[in-house]
Structures are given as C-alpha cells and as structure tokens.
C-alpha positions as CSV (number, residue, x, y, z in Angstrom):
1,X,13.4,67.0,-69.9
2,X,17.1,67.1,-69.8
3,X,17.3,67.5,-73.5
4,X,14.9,69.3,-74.0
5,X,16.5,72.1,-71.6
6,X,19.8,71.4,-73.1
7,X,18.1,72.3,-76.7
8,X,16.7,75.6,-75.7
9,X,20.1,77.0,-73.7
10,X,21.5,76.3,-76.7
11,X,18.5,77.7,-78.9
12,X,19.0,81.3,-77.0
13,X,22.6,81.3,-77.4
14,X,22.3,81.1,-81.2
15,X,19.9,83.7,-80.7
16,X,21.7,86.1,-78.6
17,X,24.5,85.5,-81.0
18,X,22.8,86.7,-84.1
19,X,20.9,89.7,-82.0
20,X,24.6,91.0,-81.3
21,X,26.0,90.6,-84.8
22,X,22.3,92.8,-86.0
23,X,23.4,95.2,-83.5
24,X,26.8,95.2,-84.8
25,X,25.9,95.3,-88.6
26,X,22.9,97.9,-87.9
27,X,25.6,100.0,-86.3
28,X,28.1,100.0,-89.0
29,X,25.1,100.5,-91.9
30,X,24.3,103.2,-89.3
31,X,27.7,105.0,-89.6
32,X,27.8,105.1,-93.2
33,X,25.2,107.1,-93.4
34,X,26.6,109.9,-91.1
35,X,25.6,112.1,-88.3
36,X,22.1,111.3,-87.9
37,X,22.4,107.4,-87.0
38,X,25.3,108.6,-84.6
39,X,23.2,109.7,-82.1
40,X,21.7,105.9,-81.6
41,X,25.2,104.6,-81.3
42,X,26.8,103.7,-78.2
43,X,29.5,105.5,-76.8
44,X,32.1,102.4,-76.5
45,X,32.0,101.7,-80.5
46,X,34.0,105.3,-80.9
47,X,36.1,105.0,-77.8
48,X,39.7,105.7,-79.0
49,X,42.1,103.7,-76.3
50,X,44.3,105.7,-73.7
51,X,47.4,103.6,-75.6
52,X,46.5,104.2,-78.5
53,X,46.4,108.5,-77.8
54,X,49.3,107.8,-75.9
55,X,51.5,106.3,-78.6
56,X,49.7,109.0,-81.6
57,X,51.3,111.9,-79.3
58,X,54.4,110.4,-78.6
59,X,54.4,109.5,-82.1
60,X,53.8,113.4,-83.6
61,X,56.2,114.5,-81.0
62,X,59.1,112.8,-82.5
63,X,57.8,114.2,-85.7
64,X,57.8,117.7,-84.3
65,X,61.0,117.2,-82.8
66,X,62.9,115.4,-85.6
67,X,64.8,118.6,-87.4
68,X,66.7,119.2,-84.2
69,X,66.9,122.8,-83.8
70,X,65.1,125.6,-82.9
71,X,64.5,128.6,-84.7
72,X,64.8,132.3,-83.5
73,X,61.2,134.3,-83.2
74,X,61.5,137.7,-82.0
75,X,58.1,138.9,-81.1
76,X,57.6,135.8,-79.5
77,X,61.3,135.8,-77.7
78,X,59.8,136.8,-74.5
79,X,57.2,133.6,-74.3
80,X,60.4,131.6,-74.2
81,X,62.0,133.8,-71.4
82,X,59.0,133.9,-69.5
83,X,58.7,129.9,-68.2
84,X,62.5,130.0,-67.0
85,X,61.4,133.7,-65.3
86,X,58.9,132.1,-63.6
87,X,60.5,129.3,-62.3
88,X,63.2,131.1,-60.8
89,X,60.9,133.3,-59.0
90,X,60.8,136.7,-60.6
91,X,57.6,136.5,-62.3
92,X,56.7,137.8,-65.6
93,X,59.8,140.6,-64.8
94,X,62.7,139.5,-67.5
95,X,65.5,141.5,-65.6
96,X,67.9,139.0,-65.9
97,X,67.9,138.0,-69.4
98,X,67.9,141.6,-70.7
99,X,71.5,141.1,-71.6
100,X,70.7,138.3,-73.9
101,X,67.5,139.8,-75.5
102,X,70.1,143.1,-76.5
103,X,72.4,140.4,-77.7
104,X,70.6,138.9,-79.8
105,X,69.5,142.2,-81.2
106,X,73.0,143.4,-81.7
107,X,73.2,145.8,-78.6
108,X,69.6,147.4,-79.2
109,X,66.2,146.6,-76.7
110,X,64.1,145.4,-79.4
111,X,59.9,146.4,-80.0
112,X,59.1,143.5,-78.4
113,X,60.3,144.2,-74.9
114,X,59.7,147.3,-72.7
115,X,60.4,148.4,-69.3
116,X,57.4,148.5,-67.3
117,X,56.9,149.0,-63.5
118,X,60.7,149.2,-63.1
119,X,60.9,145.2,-64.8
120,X,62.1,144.4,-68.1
121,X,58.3,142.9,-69.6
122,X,57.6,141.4,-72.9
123,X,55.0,143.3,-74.8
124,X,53.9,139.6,-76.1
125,X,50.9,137.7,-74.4
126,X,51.8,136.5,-71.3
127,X,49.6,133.2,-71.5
128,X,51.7,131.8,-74.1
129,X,54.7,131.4,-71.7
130,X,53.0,130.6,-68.6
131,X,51.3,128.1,-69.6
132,X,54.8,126.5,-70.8
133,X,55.9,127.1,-67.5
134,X,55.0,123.0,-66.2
135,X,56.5,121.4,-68.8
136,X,59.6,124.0,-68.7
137,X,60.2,123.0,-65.5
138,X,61.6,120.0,-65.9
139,X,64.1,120.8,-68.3
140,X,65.5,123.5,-66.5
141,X,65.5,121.3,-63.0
142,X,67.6,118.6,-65.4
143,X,69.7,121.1,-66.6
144,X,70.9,122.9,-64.0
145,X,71.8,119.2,-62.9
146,X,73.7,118.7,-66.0
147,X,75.5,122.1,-66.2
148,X,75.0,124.6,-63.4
149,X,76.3,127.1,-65.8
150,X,74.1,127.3,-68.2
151,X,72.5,130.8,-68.1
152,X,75.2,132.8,-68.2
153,X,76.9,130.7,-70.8
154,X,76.8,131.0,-74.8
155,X,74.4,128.0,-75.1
156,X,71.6,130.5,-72.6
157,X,70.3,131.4,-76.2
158,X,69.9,127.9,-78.0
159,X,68.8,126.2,-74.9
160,X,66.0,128.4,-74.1
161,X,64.5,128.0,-77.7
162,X,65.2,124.3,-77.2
163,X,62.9,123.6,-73.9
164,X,60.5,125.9,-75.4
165,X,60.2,124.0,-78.4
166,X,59.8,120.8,-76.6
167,X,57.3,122.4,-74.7
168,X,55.2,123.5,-77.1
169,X,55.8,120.4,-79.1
170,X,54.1,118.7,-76.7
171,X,51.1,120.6,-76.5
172,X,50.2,120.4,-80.3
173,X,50.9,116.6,-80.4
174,X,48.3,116.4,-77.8
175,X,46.2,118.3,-79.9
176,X,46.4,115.7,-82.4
177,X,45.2,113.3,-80.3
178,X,42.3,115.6,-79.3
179,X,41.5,115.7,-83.2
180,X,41.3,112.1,-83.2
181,X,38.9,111.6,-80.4
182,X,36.8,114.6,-81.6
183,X,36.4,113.4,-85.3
184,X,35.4,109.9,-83.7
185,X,32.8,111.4,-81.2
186,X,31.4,112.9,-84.6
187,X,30.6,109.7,-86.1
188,X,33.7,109.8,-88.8
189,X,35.3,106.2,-89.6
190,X,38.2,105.0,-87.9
191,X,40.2,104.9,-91.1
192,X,39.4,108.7,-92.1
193,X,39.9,109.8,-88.7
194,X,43.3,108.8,-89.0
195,X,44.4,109.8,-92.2
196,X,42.8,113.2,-91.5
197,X,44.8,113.7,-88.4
198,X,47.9,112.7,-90.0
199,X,47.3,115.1,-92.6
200,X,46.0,117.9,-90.0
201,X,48.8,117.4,-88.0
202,X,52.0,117.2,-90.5
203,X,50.3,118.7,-93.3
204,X,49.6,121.9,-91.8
205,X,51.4,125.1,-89.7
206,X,50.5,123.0,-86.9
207,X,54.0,121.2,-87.7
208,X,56.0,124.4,-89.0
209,X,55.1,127.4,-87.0
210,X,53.4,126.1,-83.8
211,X,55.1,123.3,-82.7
212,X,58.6,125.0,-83.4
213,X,58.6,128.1,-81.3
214,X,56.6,129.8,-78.5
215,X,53.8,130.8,-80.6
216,X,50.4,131.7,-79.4
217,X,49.1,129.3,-82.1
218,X,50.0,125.6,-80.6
219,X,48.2,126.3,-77.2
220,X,45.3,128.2,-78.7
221,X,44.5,125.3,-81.3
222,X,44.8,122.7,-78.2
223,X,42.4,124.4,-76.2
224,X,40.1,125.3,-79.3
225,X,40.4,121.2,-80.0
226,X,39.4,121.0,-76.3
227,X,36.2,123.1,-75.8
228,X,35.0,121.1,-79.0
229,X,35.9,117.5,-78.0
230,X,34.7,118.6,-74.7
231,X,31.0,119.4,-76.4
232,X,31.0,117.0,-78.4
233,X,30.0,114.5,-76.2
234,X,26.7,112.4,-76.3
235,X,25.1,114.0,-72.7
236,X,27.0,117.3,-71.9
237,X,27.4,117.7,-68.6
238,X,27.5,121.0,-66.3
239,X,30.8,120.0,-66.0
240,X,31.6,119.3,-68.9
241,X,30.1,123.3,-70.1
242,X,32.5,124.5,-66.6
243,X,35.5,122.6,-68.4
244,X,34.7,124.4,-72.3
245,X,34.4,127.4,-70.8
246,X,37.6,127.2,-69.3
247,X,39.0,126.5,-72.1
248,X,37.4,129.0,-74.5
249,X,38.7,131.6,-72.6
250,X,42.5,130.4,-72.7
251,X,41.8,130.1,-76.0
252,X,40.8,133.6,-76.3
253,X,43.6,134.8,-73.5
254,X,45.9,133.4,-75.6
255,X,45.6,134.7,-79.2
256,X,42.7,137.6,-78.8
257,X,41.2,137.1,-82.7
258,X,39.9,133.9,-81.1
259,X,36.8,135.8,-79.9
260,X,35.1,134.7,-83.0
261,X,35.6,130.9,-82.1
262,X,34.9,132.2,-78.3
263,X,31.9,133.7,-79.7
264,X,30.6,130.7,-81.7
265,X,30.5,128.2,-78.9
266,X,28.8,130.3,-76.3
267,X,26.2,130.7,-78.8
268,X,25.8,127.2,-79.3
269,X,25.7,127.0,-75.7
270,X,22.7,129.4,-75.4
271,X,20.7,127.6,-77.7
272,X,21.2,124.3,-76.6
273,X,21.3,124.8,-73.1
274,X,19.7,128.1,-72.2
275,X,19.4,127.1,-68.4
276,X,22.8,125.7,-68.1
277,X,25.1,128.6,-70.3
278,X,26.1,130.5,-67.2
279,X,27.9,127.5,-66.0
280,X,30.2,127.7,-69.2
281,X,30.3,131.6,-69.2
282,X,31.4,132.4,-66.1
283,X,34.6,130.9,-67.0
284,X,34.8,132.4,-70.0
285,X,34.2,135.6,-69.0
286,X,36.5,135.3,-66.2
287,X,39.8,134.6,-68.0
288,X,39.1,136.9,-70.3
289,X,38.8,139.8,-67.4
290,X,42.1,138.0,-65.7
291,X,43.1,139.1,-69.5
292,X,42.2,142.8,-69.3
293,X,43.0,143.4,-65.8
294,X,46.7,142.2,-66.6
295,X,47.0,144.0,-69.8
296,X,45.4,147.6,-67.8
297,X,47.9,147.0,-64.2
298,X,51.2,146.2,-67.1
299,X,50.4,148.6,-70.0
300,X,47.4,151.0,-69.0
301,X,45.3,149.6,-71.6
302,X,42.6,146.5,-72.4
303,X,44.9,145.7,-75.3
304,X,48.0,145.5,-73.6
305,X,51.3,144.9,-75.4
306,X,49.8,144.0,-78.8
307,X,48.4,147.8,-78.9
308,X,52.2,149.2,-78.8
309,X,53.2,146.9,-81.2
310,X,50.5,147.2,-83.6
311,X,51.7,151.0,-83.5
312,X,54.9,150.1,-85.4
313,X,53.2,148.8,-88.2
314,X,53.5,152.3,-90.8
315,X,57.5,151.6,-89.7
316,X,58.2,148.1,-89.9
317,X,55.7,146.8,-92.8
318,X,54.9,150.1,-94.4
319,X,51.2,149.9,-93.9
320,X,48.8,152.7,-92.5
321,X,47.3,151.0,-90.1
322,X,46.9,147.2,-88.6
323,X,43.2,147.5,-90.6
324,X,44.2,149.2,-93.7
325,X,44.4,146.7,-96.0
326,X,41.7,146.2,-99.0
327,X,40.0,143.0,-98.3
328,X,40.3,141.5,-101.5
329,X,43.6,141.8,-101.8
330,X,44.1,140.6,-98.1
331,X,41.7,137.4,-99.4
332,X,43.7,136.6,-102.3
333,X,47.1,136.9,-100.5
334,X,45.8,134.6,-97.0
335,X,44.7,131.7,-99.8
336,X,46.5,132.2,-102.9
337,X,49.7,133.9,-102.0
338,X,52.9,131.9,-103.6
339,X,54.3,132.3,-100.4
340,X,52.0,132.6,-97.5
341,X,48.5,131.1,-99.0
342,X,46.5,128.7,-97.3
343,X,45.8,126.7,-100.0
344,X,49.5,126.8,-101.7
345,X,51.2,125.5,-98.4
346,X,47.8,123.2,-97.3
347,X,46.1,122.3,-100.2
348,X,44.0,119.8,-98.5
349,X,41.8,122.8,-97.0
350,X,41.0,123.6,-100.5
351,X,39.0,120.2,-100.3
352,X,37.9,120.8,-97.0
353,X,36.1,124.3,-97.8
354,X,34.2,122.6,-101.1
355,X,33.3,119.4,-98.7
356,X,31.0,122.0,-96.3
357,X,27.8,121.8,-98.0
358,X,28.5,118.2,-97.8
359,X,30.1,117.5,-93.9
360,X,27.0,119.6,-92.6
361,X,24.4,116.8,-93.7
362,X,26.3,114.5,-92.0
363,X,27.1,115.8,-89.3
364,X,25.1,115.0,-85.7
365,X,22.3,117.9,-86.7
366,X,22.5,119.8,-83.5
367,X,26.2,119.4,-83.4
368,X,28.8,122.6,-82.2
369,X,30.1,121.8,-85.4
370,X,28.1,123.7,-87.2
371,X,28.5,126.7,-85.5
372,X,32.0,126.8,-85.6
373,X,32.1,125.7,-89.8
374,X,30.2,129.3,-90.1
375,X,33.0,131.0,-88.0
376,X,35.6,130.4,-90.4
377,X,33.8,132.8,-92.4
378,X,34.0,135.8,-90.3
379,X,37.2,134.6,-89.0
380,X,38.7,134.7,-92.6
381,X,37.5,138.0,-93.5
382,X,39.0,139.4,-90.3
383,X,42.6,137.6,-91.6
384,X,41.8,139.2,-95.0
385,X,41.6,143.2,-93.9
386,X,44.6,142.6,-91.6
387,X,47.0,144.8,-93.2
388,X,49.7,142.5,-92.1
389,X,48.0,139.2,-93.7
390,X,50.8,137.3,-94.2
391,X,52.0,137.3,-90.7
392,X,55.6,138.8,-91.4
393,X,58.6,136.2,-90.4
394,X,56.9,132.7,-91.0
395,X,56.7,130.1,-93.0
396,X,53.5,129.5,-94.7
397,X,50.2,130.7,-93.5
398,X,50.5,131.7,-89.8
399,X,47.6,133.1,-89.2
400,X,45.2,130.4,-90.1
401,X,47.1,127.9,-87.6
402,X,44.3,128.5,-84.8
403,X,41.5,127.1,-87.4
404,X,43.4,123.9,-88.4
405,X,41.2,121.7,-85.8
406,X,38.1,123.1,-87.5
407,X,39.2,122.3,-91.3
408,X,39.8,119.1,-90.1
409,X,36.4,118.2,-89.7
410,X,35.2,118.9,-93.4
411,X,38.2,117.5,-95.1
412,X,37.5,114.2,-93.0
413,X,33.9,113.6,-93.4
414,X,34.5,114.5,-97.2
415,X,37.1,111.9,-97.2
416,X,35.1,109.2,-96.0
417,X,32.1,110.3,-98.4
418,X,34.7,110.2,-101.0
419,X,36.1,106.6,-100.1
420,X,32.5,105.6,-99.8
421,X,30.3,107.5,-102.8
422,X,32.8,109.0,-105.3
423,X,36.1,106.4,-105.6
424,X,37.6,108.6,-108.5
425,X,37.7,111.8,-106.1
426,X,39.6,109.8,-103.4
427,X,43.3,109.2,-104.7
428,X,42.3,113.6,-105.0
429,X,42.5,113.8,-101.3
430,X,45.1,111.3,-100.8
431,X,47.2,113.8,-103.0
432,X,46.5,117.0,-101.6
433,X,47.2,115.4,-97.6
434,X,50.4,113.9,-98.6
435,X,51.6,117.1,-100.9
436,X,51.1,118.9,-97.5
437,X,52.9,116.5,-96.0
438,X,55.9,117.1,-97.8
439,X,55.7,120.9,-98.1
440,X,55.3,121.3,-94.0
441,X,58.4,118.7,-94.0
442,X,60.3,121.1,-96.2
443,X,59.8,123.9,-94.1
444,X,60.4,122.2,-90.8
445,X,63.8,121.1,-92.5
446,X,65.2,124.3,-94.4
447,X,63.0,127.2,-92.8
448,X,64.1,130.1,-92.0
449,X,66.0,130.6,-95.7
450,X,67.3,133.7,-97.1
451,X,64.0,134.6,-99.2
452,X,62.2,137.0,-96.6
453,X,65.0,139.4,-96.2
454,X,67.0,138.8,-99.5
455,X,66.8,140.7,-101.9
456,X,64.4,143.3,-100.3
457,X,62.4,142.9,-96.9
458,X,59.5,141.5,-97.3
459,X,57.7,143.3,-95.1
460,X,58.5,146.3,-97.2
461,X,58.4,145.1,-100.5
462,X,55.0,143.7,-101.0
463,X,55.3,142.7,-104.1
464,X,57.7,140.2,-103.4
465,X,55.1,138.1,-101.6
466,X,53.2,137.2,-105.4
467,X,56.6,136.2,-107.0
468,X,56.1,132.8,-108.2
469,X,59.8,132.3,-109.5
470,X,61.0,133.1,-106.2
471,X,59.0,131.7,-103.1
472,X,59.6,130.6,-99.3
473,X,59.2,127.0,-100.7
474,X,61.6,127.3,-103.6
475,X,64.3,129.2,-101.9
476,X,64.2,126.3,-98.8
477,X,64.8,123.8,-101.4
478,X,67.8,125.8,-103.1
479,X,69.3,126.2,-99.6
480,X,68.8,122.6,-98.0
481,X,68.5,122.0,-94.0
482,X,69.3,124.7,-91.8
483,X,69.6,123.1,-88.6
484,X,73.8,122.3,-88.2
485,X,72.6,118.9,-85.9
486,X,70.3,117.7,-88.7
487,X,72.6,119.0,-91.6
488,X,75.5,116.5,-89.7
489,X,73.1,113.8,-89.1
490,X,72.5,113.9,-92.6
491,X,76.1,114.2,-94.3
492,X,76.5,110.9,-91.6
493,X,74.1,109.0,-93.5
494,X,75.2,110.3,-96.7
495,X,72.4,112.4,-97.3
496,X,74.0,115.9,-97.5
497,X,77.2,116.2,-98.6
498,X,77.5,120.0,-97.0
499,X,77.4,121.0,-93.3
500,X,78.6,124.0,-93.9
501,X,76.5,127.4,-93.3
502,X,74.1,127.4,-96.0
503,X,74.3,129.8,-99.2
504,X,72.3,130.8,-101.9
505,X,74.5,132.1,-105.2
506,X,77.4,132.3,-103.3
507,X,75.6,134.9,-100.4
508,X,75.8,134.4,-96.9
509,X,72.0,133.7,-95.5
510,X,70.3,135.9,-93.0
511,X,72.0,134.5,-89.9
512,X,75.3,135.7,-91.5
513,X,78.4,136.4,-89.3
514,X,78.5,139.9,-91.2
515,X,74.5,140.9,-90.2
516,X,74.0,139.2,-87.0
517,X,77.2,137.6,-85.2
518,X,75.4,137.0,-82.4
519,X,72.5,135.3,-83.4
520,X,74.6,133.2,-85.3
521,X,76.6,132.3,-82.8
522,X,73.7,131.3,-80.2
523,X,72.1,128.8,-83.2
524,X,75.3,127.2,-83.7
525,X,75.5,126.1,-80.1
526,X,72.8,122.9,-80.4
527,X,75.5,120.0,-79.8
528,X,78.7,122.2,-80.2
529,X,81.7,119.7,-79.6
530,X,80.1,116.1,-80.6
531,X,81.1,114.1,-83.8
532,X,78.4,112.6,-86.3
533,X,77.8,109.9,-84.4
534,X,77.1,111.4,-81.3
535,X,74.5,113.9,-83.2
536,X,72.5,110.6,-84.2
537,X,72.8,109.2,-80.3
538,X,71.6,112.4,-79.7
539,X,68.9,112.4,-82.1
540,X,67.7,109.3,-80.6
541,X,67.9,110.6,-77.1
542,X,65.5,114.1,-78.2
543,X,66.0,115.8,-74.9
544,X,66.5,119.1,-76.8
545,X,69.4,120.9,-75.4
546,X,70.0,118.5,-73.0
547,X,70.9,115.4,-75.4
548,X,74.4,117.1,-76.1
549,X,74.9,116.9,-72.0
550,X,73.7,113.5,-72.0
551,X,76.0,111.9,-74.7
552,X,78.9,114.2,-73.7
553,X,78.7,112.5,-70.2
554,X,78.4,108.9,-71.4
555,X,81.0,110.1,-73.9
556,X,83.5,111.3,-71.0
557,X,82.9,107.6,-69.2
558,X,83.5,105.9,-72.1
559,X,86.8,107.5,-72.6
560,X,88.0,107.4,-69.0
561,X,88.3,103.4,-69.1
562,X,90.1,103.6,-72.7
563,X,87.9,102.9,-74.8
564,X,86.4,105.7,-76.7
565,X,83.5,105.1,-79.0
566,X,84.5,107.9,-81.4
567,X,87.6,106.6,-81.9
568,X,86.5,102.9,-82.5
569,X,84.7,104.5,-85.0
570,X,86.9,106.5,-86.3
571,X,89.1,103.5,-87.1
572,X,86.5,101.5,-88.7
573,X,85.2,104.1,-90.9
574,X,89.2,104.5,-92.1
C-alpha cells in the first residue's frame, strides 16, 4: 500500500506539472492573438515590478537631464516662478521676481505677466507651476543651504529654469513608466512594450519640449497616461473611476484643449458604467470649476490669462484671429511641416496612425482605448484650424505632445503584429523609433538655434516654416550643442573642439550679447567657475543648479589640505 501511495503522489505531481505548463502555453498562444484572449488572463502574468518602474524612470530621467541646461521659455516663465512663489509664502503673487522677469526682457513687463489685484500674476495656467511646487521644494530647501544668496544673485535666472526642469523631468519619466504598465494591462508583449516606450519616450516632444521647461505638456500627458492606466484595469473600481476623474480634470486644468480627451473618457465611463459615472464626474467637474472660478476672481473671465494672450496674436504672429487659419493648410503644416510636422520630427506616428484599423481588433473590445483612438481625430482637426499651428518658439511639434501616450498604443500593438505576422515590415518600425530617437536627441542637444528668428521671425514670415533647405533640424546641426556645460563636457572628451558661443556664418545666435545681454548672461551661469573635469563630476552628480555648489564645495576641501584635484590634473594632462 506504501507504494502504491508513493506511485500516485507522484502520479498528481506529474500531473499538476503539465496542468501548469497548459496554463502557461494556453496563455502565451492566448496573447498572440490580442485583446480578446486578454480578458481570460490573470492579472500577475502582466504585472510590471515596482524595480523595474523604478529603475525605467530613473533611467529616462538621466536621459531628460543629460544636456545639462535649461532653456529660456517666456510664456511659460511664470510656471517656473510660481513653485519658488509658493514656497516662500506669497502665493501665485510674483512681486519679488518682477525685477528678473523685466530683466530678462531687457527692461520691459513682457505679455505674459500682468498686474492683477495689486500682485505681479502670470497670465500662464497656474496648474502648471503648482503642481511643481513638491518637487521644487526640495531644491530650493538645498539651496538656500548651499548659497543663502541665491535669489538676488546673477545665477536667480539659470537656477530657477534648472529646478524647474528637474521637476518636470521627473514627472514625464514617470509617465513613461505609466506607458509601460498601461500597454501591458492591454495585453501587448513585454518586448513591444518596451521598445514602444523607449521610442515614446525619447523619440518624441516628450523628451524636447516637455521634459525641458515648465510646459503644460509633461504634467498633462502624465495625468492623461494616468486616467487610462487607471481604467484600464481588469475590474474598475469606484475608486478607481474617483481616482480617473481626478485626473482627467488636471489634465484638463492644465492644458484646456484637453477637453476632448476629458470628453472621451467620461463617455466611456457612461456606457460602461452608467450607475457608477457620477463617481468619476464629480471630480472632473470639480477641478475644472476650481479652473473657472480662478480664472473669473484673477482675470474676470472663464478663460483667464490665455484669453489676453490669445488677443496678441494679429501683433505677434500676424494672424486674424487664434481660429483663422484654413484647416488644410493648418493639417499639412501640424504633420508635414519641414520644421514643426508630426511626422517629420516623429516618424514613428506615421506607422502608428496606419496600424489603427489594425490595434482596434486587438485590442480588449470594450477597452477606453478605443474611445480615446477616435479623439485624435477631433483633437487634430482642432490643432489644424489653430491659426498658430506650429506652436511659435519650439522645437518640433508642440502641440501634439499631450497625445504622445495615445500614439503609443497603435504604434505598439502594430509593432508586435509586425514582429509576429509581417517580418519584412519590422526592421520599418525599428527605423522610424530609432530615427526619432536621434532627431529628439538633436534637439535636446542644439535647440534653441538661430533658425526661428534668423533671417526673418518666424512667426511673421510664414513661409519660412515650408523651407526644406533651411529647417530647425538642419540649422541645430550647423550650430552644434548649445548648452556651455555640455559643450565643455564634450571638448573634455574630445568631442567638440569649440566651447565658444555658438555661430552660424559668422553671426552671433539669438542669445547674442548685442540682442539680449541679459539673457545671455543668466544662461551662461550653469557651472560658472569649474574646469572640464568638474563639469563631468558635475554631470554625474545631476542636481541641476545645485551640482556646481556641490563640486565647488568638495573642490574648496580638496584644496584646503593641498592637494587640489584640478591641478593634479592639470599636470598630468601637460
């Protein structure tokens, strides 16, 4: 009897054993085929590890940081005021940093900034910069450590852009790790998933324009990323339809257009949970009144700011009115413009529009996916009869920033089904991602260059922006890096033989001494006093502004028991 019981233990091992590898090879067949299995599989088998996120943000953070500088953004200035406002206690009021915003505009109160109330206010959105204000914080509580003097001095400019840009860096590498999670909740492979969102991520605006300043893009995208992941789920909760609301409407506080997104998910919401919607509109609806009721108590209207500056377009770009423009001009220019088109400077979303037919028959069938793939098409028709469609001083196409998490979806589920189906059509998308990759890395090296202003504005010469000898691209590349940290880091390696300020046919660029002395000055404050080797320690530290501090400290020790690592180095390099 012994044996006999030994025989059939071991009998319903073997068993159990081969049930699990069925499961395990019924769940893979199951994933090829898309959406449809997904809903049978279990929830662990696309669980992406909290190390794993962890290391992909820390990982696109470095990315986002690695050109060392910080460019300047006027209409979005007063978002990287606003966090170091708040923290010291005045609110949105930007009383005491009127004398740099005049500065930087030569003397002059630029359109951006108006006094309201008795305050100094930025007619910019407000969300933008307070919701910077936590990871501002720190920096400023470090630096005032580090120099007490800082806001008064001539690095106030530089280090401001600085902590907001490692803000904001932050946020949008967390959005790449949302992107991940939420193209594995939608049944995509592991391998796709990641190639997608490294192409997403780096081969997009996401890298150039969000991550760099204190745009509305980077926190609009995360929260957009959010209210999908968050719906996305296999059983959505009433909490989880309280937490998507939430974050529609920050999505929408920040960057108004984003109604249509807005718009899209609460009417997924109604048809898939009729009973439960109020628990995801009440939140909605509630920051956007928190929106409106700001915008009428600061500027006397729903619109707020964005009203008063809209009213300078006939001045400033030479257009009408903000909805003037012919919408098949404004198409061809958002996709196809040498210079600002979506599928010029990301030519993977090229491949993700012509994958739709194909990314909705695999998707999960009642998935918020789909409502959001028909949003782009409103959403680009409203870019298109902007007047201003190629969203003035930027590099590439601004505008479409917001949707990046959405293109993602097509251009991964029609990379897998190329990998899988078509072989030939794969090394395609493999070339498009990586060709955006090194566009967005040109940009994030050499932008701003001399082409927007030089020879004629931009913004009033229109027809500058379909010149296909002379582009934003082609002019970055002429010019080389712009950042003076990463220029010196570079001529340290032997990589750039010039750290000079950059020219183009022997004229000065826009940030000349001769146009704008100031603004010159305050970008050519980032690490001021150190030698090449202390720009690469500081490189490795990344603390923004505060790496200079850093090294200059350790520097200062170094040298006070007599042996100075500059000099050592200085010797051996002799």
């Amino acid at each position: 009897m012994r044996h006999v019981r030994i025989w059939h233990m071991a009998t319903m091992l073997q068993r159990t054993k081969a049930s699990s590898k069925d499961v395990e090879f019924s769940t893979d067949s199951k994933r090829q085929f898309g959406g449809q299995a997904f809903q049978e599989l279990p929830v662990e088998q696309d669980r992406f590890g909290v190390w794993k996120s962890l290391w992909l943000g820390l990982a696109l953070w470095l990315v986002y940081s690695a050109n060392l500088g910080a460019y300047y953004i006027g209409d979005a200035f007063g978002a990287t005021l606003l966090p170091v406002s708040v923290v010291r206690g005045d609110g949105v009021a930007l009383d005491r940093f009127e004398w740099l915003i005049r500065e930087n505009e030569g003397g002059v109160l630029p359109i951006h900034f108006e006094h309201r109330r008795g305050h100094l206010v930025s007619l910019y959105p407000l969300a933008p910069g307070l919701i910077l204000t936590p990871l501002v914080w720190p920096q400023v509580y470090l630096l005032d450590r580090l120099s007490p003097s800082w806001e008064s001095g001539p690095k106030a400019a530089q280090c401001l852009r600085m902590m907001a840009k490692n803000a904001v860096a932050v946020l949008v590498a967390v959005t790449g790790v949302g992107m991940m999670h939420l193209l594995l909740a939608l049944g995509l492979s592991r391998l796709a998933a990641w190639f997608t969102v490294l192409t997403v991520s780096v081969g997009s605006t996401l890298w150039v324009v969000a991550s760099q300043a204190a745009w509305q893009h980077g926190p609009s995208a995360l929260f957009l990323t959010l209210a999908m992941l968050v719906l996305s789920t296999r059983h959505v909760s009433t909490h989880s339809l309280v937490t998507a609301g939430l974050a529609a409407g920050l999505m929408v506080v920040m960057r108004p257009t984003n109604v249509i997104f807005a718009l899209a998910l609460s009417g997924w919401v109604g048809w898939e949970h009729r009973r439960r919607a109020i628990a995801f509109l009440i939140p909605l609806a509630g920051m956007v009144s928190v929106l409106v009721a700001s915008n009428i108590y600061l500027f006397g209207g729903p619109l707020g700011g964005q009203s008063i500056i809209e009213s300078h377009h006939p001045r400033i770009h030479r257009t009408a009115s903000p909805w003037s423009g012919d919408l098949v001009t404004g198409a061809a220019g958002t996709l196809l413009s040498p210079s600002h088109g979506l599928f010029i400077y990301c030519p993977w979303t090229l491949l993700a529009i012509a994958s739709l037919g194909l990314t909705t028959r695999r998707l999960p069938p009642r998935s918020v996916a789909h409502w959001l793939l028909w949003a782009l098409l409103p959403f680009g028709l409203t870019l298109s009869k902007y007047s201003v469609w190629w969203g003035g001083w930027c590099f590439g196409p601004r505008y479409w920033t917001d949707a990046m998490p959405i293109l993602a979806i097509p251009f991964g589920f029609g990379l897998d089904w190329a990998a899988r189906q078509r072989r030939f059509l794969f090394p395609i998308f493999v070339a498009s991602g990586i060709s955006a990759i090194g566009i967005e890395a040109v940009g994030a090296a050499c932008y701003p260059s001399s082409w927007f202003q030089e020879p004629t504005n931009v913004d009033r010469d229109h027809a500058r922006l379909w010149d296909w000898r002379d582009t934003e691209l082609s002019r970055c590349l002429a010019e080389g890096p712009r950042s003076r940290p990463l220029r010196r880091v570079l001529a340290y390696l032997g990589l750039c033989k010039d750290v000079s300020s950059r020219t183009t046919s022997g004229r000065q660029t826009q940030h000349s001494q001769s146009t704008q002395p100031a603004r010159r000055r305050s970008m050519s404050l980032f690490y001021p006093s150190l030698s090449p080797e202390c720009y690469v320690a500081g490189a490795v530290v990344k603390l923004g502004p505060l790496g200079s501090d850093l090294v200059c400290a350790v520097k200062r020790c170094w040298s006070s028991v007599g042996a100075s690592p500059t000099r050592q180095l200085g010797r051996s390099s002799r």
